[in-house]
N, CA, C and O atoms as CSV, one atom per row, in Angstrom:
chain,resi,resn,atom,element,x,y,z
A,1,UNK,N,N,45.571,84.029,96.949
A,1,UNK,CA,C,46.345,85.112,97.521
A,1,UNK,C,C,47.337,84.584,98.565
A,1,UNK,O,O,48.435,85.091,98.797
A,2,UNK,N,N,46.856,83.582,99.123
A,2,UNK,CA,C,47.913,83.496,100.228
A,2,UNK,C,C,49.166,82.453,99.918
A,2,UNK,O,O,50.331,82.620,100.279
A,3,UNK,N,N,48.714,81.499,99.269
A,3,UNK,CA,C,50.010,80.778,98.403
A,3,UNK,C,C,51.027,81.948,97.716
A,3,UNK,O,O,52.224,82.078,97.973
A,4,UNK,N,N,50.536,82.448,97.138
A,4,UNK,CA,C,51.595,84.386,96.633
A,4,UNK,C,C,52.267,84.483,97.564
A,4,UNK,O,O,53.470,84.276,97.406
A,5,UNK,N,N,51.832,84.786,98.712
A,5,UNK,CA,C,52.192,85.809,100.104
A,5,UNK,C,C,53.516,83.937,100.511
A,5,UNK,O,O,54.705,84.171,100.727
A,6,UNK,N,N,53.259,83.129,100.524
A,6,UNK,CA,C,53.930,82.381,100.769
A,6,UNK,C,C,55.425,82.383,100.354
A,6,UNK,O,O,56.469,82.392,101.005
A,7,UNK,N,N,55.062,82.368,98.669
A,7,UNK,CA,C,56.116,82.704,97.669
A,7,UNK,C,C,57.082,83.467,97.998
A,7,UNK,O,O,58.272,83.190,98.147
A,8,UNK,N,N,56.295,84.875,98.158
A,8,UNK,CA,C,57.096,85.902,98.269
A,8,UNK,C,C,58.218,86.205,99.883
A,8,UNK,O,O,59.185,86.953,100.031
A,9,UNK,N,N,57.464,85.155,100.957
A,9,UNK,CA,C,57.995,85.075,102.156
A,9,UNK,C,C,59.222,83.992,101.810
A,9,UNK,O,O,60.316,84.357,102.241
A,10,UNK,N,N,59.209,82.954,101.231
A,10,UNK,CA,C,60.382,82.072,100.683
A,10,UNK,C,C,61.211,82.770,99.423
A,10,UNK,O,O,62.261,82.134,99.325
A,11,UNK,N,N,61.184,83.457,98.765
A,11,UNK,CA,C,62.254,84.281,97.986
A,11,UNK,C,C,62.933,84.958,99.088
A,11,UNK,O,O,64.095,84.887,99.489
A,12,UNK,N,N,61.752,85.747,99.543
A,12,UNK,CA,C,62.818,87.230,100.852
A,12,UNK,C,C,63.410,86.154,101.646
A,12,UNK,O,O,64.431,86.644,102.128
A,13,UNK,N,N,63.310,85.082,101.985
A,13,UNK,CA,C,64.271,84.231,102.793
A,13,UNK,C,C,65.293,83.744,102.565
A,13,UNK,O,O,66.234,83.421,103.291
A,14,UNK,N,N,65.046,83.655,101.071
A,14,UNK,CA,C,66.173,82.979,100.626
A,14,UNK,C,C,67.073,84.060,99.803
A,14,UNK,O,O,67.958,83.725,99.016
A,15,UNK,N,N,66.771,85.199,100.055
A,15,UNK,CA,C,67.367,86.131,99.065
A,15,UNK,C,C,68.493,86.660,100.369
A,15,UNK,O,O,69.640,87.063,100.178
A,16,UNK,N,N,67.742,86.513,101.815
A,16,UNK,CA,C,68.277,87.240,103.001
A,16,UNK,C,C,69.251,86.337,103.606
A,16,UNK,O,O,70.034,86.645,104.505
A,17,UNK,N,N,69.106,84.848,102.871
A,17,UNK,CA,C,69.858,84.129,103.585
A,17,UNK,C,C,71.468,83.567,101.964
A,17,UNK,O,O,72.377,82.737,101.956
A,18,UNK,N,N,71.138,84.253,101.290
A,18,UNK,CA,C,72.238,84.091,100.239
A,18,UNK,C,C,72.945,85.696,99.941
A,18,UNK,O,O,73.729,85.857,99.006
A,19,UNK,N,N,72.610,86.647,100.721
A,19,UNK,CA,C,73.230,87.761,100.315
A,19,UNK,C,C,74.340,87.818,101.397
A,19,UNK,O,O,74.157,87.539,102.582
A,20,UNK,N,N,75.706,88.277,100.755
A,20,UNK,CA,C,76.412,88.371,101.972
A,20,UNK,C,C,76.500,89.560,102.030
A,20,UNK,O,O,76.483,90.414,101.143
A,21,UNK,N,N,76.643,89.656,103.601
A,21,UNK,CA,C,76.944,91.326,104.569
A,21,UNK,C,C,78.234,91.570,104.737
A,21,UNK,O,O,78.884,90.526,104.790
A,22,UNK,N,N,78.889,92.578,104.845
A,22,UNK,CA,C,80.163,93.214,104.747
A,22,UNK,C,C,80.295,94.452,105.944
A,22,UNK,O,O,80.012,95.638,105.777
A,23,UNK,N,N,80.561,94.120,106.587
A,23,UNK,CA,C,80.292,94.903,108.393
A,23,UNK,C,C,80.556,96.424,108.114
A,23,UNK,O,O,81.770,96.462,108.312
A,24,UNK,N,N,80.232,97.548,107.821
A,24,UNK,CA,C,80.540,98.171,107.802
A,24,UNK,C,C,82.220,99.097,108.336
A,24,UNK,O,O,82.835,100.067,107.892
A,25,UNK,N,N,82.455,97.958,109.697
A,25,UNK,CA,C,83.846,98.524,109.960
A,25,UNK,C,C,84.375,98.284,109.154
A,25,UNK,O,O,84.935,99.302,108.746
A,26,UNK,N,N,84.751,96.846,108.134
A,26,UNK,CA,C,85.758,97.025,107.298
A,26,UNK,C,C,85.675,97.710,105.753
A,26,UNK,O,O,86.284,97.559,104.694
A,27,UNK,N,N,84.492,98.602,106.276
A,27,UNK,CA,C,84.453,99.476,105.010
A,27,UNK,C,C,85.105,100.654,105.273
A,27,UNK,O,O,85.695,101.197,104.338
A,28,UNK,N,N,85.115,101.134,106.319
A,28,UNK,CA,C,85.553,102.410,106.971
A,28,UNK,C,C,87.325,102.612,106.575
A,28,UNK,O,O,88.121,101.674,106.624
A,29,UNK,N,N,87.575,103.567,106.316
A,29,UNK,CA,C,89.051,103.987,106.235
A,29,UNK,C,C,89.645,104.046,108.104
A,29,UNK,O,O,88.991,104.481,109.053
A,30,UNK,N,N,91.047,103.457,108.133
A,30,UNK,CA,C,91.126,104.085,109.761
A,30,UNK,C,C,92.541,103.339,109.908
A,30,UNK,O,O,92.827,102.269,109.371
A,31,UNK,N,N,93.281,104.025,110.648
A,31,UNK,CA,C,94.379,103.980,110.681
A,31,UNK,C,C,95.005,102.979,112.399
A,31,UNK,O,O,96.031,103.075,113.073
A,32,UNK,N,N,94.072,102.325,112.485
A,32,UNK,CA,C,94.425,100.864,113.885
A,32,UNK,C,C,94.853,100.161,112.936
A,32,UNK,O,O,94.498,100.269,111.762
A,33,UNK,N,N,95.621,99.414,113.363
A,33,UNK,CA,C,96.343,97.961,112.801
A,33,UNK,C,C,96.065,96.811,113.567
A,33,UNK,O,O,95.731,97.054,114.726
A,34,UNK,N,N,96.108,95.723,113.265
A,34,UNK,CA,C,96.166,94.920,113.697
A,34,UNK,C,C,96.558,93.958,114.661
A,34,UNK,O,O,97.775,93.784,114.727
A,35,UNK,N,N,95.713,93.157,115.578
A,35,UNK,CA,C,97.281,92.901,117.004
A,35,UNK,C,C,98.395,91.695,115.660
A,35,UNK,O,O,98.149,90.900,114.753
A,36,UNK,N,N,99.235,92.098,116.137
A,36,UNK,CA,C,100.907,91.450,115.258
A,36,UNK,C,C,100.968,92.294,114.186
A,36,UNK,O,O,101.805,91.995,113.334
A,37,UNK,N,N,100.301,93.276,113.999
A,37,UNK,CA,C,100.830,94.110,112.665
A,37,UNK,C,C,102.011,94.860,113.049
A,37,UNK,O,O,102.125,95.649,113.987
A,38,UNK,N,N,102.927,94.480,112.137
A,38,UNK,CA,C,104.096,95.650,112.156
A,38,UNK,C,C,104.240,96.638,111.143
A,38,UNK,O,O,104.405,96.371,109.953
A,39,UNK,N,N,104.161,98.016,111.724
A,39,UNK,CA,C,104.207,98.797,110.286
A,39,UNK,C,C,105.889,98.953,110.147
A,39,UNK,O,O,106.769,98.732,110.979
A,40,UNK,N,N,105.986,99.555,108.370
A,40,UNK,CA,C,106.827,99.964,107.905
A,40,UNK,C,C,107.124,101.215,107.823
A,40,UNK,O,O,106.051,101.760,107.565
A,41,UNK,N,N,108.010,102.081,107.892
A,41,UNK,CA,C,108.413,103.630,107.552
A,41,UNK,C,C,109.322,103.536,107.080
A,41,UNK,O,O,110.406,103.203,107.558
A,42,UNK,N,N,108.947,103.920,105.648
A,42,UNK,CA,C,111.267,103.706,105.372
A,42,UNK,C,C,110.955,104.890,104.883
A,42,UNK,O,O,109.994,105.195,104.176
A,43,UNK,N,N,112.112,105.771,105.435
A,43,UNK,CA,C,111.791,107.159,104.103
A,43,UNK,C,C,112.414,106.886,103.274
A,43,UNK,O,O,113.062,105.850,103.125
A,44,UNK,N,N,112.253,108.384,102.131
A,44,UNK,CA,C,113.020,107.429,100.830
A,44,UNK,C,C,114.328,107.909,100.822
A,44,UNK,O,O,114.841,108.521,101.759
A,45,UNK,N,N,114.710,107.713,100.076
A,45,UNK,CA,C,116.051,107.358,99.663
A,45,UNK,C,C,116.588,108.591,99.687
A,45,UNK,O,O,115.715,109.442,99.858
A,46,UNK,N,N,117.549,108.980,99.597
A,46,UNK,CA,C,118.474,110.641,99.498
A,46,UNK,C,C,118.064,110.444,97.778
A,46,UNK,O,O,117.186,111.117,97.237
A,47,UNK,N,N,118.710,109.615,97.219
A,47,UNK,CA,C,118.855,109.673,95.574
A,47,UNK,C,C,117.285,109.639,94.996
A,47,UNK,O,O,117.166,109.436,93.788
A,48,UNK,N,N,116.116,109.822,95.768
A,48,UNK,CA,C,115.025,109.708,94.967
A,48,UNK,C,C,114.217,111.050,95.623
A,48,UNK,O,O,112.992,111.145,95.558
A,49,UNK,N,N,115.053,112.041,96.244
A,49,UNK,CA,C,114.116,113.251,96.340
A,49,UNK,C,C,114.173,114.020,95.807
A,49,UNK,O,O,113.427,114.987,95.961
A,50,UNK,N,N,115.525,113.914,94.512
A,50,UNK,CA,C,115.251,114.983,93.668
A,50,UNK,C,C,115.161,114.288,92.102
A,50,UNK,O,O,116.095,114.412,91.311
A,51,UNK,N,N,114.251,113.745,91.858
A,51,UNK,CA,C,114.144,113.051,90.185
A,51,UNK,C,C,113.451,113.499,89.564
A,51,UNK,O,O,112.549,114.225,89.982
A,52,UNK,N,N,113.739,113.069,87.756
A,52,UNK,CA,C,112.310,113.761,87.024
A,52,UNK,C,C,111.700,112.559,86.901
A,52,UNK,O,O,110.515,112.654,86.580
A,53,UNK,N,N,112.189,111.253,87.077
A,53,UNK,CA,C,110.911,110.119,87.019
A,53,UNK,C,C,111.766,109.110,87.957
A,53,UNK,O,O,112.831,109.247,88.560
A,54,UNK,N,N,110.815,107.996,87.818
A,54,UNK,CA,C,111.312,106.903,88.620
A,54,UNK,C,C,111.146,105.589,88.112
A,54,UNK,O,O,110.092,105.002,87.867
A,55,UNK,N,N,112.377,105.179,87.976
A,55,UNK,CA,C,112.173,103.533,86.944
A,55,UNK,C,C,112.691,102.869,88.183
A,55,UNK,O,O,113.599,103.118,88.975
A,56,UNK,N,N,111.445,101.582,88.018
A,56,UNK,CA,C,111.224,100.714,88.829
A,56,UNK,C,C,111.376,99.586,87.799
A,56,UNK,O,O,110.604,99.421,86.855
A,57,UNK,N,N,112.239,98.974,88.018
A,57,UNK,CA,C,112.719,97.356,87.280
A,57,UNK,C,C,112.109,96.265,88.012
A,57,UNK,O,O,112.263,96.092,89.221
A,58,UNK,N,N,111.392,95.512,87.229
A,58,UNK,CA,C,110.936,93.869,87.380
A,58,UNK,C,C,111.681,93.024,87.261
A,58,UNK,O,O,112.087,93.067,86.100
A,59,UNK,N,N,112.161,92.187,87.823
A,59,UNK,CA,C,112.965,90.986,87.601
A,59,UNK,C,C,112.650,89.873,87.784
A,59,UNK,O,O,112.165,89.865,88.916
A,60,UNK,N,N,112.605,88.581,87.247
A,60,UNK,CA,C,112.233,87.780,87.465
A,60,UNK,C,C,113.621,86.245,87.594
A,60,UNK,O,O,113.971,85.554,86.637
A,61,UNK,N,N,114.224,86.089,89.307
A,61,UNK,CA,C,115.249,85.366,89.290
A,61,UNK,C,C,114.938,84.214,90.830
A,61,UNK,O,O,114.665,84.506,91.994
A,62,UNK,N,N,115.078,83.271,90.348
A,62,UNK,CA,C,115.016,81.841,91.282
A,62,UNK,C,C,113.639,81.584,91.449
A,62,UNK,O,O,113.285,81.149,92.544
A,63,UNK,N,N,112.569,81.822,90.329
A,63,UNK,CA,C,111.516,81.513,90.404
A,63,UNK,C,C,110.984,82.504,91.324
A,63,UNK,O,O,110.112,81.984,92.020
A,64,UNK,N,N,111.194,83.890,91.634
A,64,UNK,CA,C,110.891,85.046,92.446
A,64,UNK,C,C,110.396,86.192,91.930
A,64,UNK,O,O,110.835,86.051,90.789
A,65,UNK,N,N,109.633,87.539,91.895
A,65,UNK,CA,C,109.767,88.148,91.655
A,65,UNK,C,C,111.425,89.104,92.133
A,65,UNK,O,O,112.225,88.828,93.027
A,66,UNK,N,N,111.449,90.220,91.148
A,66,UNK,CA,C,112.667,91.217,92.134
A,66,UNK,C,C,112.802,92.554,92.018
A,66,UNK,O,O,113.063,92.946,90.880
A,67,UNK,N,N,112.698,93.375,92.874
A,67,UNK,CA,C,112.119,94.488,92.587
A,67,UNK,C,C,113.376,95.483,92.558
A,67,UNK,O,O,114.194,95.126,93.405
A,68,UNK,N,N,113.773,96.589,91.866
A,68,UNK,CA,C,114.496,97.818,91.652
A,68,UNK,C,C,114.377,99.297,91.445
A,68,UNK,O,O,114.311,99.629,90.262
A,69,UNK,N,N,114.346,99.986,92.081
A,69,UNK,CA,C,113.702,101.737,92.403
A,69,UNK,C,C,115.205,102.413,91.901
A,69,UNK,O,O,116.159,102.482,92.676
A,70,UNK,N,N,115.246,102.787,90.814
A,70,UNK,CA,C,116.361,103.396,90.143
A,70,UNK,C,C,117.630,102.740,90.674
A,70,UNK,O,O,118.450,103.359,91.352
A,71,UNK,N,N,117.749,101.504,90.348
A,71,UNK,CA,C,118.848,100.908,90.864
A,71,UNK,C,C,119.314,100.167,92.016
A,71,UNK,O,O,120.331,99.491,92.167
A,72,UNK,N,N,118.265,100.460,92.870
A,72,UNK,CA,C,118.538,99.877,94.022
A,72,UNK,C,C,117.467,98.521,94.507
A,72,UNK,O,O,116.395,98.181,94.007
A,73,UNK,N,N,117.968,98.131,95.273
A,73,UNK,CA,C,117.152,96.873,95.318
A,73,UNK,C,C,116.391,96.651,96.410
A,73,UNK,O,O,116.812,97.039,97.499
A,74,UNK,N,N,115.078,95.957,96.306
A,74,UNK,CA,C,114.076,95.567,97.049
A,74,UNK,C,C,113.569,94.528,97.478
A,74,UNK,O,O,113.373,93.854,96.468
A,75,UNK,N,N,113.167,93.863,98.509
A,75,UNK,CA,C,113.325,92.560,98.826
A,75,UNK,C,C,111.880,91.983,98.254
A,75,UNK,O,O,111.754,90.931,97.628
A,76,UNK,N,N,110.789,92.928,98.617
A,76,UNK,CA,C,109.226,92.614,99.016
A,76,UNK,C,C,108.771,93.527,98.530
A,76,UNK,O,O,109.517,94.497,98.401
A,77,UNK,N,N,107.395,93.631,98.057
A,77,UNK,CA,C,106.717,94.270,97.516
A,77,UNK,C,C,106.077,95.153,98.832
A,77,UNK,O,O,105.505,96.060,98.228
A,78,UNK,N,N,105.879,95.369,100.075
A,78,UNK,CA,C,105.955,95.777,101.026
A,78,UNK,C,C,107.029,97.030,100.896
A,78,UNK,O,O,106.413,98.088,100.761
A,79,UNK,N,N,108.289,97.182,100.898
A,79,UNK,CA,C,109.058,97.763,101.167
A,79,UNK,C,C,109.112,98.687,99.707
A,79,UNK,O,O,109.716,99.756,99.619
A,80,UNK,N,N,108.382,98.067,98.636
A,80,UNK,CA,C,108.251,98.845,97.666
A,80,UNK,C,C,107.132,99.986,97.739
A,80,UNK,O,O,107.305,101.136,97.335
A,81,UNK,N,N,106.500,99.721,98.050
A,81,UNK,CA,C,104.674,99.829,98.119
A,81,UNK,C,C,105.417,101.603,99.488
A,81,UNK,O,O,105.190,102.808,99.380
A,82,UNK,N,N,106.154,100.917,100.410
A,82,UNK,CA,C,106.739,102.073,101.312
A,82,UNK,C,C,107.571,103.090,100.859
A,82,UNK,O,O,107.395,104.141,101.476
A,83,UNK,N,N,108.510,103.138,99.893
A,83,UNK,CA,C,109.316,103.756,99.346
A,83,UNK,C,C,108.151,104.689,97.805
A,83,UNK,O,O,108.321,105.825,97.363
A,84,UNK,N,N,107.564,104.123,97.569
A,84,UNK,CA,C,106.851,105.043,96.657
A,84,UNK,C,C,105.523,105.714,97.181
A,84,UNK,O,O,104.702,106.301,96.476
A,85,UNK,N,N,105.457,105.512,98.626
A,85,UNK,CA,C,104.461,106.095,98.923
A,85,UNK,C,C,105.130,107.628,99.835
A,85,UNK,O,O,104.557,108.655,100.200
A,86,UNK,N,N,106.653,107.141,99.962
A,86,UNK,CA,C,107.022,108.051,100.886
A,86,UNK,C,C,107.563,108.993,99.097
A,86,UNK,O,O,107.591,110.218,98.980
A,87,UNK,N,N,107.797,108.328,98.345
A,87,UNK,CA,C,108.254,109.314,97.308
A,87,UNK,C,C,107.156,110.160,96.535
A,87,UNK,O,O,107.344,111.208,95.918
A,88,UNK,N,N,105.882,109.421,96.722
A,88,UNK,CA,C,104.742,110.774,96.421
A,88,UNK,C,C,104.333,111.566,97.759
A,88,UNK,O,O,103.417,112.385,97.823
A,89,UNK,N,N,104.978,111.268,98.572
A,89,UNK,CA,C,104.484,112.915,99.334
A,89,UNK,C,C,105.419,113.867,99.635
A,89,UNK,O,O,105.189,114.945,100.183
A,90,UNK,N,N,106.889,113.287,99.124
A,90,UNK,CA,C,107.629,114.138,98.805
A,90,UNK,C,C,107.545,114.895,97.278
A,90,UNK,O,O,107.732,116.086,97.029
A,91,UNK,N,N,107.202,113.794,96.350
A,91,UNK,CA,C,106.834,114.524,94.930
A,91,UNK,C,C,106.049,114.259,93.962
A,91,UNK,O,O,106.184,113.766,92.843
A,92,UNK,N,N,104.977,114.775,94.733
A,92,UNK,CA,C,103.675,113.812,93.700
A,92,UNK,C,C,103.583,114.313,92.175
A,92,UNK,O,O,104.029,115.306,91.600
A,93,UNK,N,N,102.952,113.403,91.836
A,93,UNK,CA,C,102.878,113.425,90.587
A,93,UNK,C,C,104.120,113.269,89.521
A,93,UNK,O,O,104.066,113.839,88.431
A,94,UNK,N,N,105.236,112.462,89.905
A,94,UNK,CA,C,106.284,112.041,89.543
A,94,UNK,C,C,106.145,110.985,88.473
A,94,UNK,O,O,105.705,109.927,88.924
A,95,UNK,N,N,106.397,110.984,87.189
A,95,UNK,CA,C,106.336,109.742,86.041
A,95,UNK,C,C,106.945,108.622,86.742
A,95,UNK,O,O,107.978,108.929,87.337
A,96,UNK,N,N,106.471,107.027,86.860
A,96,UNK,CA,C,107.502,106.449,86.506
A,96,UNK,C,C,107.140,105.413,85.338
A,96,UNK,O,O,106.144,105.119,84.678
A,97,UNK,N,N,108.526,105.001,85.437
A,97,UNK,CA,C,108.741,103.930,84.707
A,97,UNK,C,C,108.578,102.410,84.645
A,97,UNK,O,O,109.342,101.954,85.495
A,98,UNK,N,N,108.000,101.528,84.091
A,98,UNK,CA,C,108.290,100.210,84.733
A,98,UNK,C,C,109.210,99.303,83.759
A,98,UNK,O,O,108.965,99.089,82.572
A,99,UNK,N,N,110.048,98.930,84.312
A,99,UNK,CA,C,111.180,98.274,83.021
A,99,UNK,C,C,110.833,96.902,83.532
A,99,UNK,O,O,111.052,96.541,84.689
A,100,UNK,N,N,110.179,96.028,82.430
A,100,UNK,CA,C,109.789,94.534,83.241
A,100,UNK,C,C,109.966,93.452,82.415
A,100,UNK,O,O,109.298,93.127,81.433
A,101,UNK,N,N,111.187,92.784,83.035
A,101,UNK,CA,C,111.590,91.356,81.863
A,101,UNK,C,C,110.730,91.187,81.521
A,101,UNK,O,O,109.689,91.602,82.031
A,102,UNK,N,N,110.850,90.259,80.150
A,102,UNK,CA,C,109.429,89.082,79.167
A,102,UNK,C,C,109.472,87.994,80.393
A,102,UNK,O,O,108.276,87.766,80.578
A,103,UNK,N,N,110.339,87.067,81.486
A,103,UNK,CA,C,110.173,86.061,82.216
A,103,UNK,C,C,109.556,86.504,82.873
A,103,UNK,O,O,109.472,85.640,83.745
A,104,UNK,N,N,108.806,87.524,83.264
A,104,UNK,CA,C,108.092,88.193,84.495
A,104,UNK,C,C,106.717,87.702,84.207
A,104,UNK,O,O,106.191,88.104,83.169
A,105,UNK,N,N,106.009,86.821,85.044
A,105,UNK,CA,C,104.370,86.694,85.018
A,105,UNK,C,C,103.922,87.668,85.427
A,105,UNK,O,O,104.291,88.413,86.335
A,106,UNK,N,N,102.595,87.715,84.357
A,106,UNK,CA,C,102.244,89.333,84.125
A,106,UNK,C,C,100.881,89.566,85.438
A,106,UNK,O,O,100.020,90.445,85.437
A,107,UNK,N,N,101.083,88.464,86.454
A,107,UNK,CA,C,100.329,88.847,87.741
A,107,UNK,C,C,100.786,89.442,88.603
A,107,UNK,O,O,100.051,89.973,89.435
A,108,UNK,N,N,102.304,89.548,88.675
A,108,UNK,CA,C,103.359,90.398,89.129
A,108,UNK,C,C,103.301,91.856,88.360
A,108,UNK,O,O,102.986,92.888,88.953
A,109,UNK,N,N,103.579,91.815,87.233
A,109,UNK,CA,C,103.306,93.014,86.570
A,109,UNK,C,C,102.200,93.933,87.281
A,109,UNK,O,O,102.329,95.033,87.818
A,110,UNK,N,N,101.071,93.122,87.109
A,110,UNK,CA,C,99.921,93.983,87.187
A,110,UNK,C,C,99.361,94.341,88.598
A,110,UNK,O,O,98.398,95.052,88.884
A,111,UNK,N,N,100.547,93.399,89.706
A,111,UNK,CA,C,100.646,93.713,91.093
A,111,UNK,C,C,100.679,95.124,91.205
A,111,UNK,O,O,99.921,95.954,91.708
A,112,UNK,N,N,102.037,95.188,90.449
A,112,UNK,CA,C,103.503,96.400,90.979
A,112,UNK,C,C,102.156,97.990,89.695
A,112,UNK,O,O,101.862,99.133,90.045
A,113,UNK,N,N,101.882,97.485,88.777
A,113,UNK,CA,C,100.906,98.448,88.392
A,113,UNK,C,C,99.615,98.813,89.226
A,113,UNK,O,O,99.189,99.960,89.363
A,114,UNK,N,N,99.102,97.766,89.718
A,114,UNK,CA,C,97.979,98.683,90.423
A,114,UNK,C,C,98.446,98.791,91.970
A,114,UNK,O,O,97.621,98.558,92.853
A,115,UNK,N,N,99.922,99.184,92.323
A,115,UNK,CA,C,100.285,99.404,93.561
A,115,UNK,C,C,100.776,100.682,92.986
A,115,UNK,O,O,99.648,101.091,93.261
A,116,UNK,N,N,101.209,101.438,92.596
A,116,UNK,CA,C,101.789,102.902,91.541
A,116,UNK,C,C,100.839,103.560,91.083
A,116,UNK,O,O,101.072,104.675,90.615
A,117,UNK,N,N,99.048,102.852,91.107
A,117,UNK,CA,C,97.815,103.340,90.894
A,117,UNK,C,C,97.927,103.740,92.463
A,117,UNK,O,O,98.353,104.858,92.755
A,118,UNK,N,N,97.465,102.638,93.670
A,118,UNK,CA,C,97.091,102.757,94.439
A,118,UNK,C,C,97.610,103.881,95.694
A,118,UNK,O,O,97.093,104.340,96.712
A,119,UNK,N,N,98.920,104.025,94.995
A,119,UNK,CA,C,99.831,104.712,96.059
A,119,UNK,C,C,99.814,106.402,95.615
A,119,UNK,O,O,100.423,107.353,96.106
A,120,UNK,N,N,99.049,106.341,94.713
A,120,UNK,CA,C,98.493,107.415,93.265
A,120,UNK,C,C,99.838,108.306,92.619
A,120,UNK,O,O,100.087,109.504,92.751
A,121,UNK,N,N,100.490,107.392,91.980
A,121,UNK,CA,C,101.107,107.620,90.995
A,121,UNK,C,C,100.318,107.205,89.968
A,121,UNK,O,O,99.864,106.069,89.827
A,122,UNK,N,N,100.129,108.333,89.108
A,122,UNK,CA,C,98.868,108.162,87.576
A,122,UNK,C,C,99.834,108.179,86.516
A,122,UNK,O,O,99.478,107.839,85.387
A,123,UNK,N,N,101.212,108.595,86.783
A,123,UNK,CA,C,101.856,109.192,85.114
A,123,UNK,C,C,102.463,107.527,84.937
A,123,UNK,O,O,103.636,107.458,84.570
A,124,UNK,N,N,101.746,106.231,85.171
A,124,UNK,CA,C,102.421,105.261,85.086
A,124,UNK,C,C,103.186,104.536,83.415
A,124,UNK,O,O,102.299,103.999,82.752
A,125,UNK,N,N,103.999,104.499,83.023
A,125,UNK,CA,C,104.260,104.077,81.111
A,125,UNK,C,C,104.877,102.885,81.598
A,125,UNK,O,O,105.397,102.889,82.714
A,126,UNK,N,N,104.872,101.522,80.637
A,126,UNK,CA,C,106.288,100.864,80.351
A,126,UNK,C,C,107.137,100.906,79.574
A,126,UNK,O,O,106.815,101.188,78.420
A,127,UNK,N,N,108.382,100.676,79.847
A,127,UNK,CA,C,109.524,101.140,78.765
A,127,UNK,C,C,109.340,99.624,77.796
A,127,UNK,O,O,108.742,98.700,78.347
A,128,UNK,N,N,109.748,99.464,76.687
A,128,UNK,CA,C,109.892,98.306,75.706
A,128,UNK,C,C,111.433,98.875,74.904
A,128,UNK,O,O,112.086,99.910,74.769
A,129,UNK,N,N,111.461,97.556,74.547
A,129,UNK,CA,C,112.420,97.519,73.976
A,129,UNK,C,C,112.631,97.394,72.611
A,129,UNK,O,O,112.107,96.392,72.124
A,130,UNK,N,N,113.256,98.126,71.831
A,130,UNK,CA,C,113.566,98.573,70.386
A,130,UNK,C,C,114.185,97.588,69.789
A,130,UNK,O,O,115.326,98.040,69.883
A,131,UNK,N,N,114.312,96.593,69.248
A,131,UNK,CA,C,114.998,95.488,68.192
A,131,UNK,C,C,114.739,96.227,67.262
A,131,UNK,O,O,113.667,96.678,66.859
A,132,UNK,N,N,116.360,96.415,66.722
A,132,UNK,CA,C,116.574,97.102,64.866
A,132,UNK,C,C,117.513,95.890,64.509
A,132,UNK,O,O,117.990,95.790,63.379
């Protein structure tokens, strides 16, 4: 019996000393930032408060991603991530579009897609292109 009881005191030790903990604060939702955080506010655009969708172009130039919100251009995925978050609370539930070169690595792709999830735009499609 007591060799058991041993056992079972070296598993729970080693089970307590290989599990990792996750502090509960950074589970919490909360709106402090960080010391050096700078936030962003951009509102959006005049030309994007009244649309029936929103095509967002991928580009891929100087070994960069490059980002486009119906034409206009974006430096950072930051300033994107701001402009479609200010454009769903002006009009949620807005389609967009993603128009995304073939040179585009599709880890970029799937950035700018689960940022249009995250910012909860759901009506997300990509456009392709028709060769006749």
């Amino acid at each position: 019996m007591t060799p058991m009881i041993d056992v079972i005191f070296l598993l729970l030790i080693f089970f307590v000393c290989t599990a990792s903990f996750q502090p509960p604060e950074q589970v919490l939702p909360t709106q402090v930032s960080l010391p050096g955080a700078v936030a962003t506010e951009l509102p959006p655009p005049e030309e994007l408060l009244d649309l029936d969708e929103l095509v967002i172009g991928l580009k891929w130039s100087d070994a960069a991603p490059a980002w486009e919100i119906n034409g206009r251009r974006y430096g950072d995925l930051a300033q994107v991530r701001a402009v479609l978050e200010a454009t769903q609370e002006v009009q949620p539930g807005l389609p967009v579009i993603l128009k995304v070169e073939p040179r585009v690595p599709m880890e970029h792709v799937v950035d700018l897609y689960d940022l249009c999830r995250a910012v909860g735009l759901s009506r997300v499609q990509f456009a392709a292109r028709v060769e006749s």
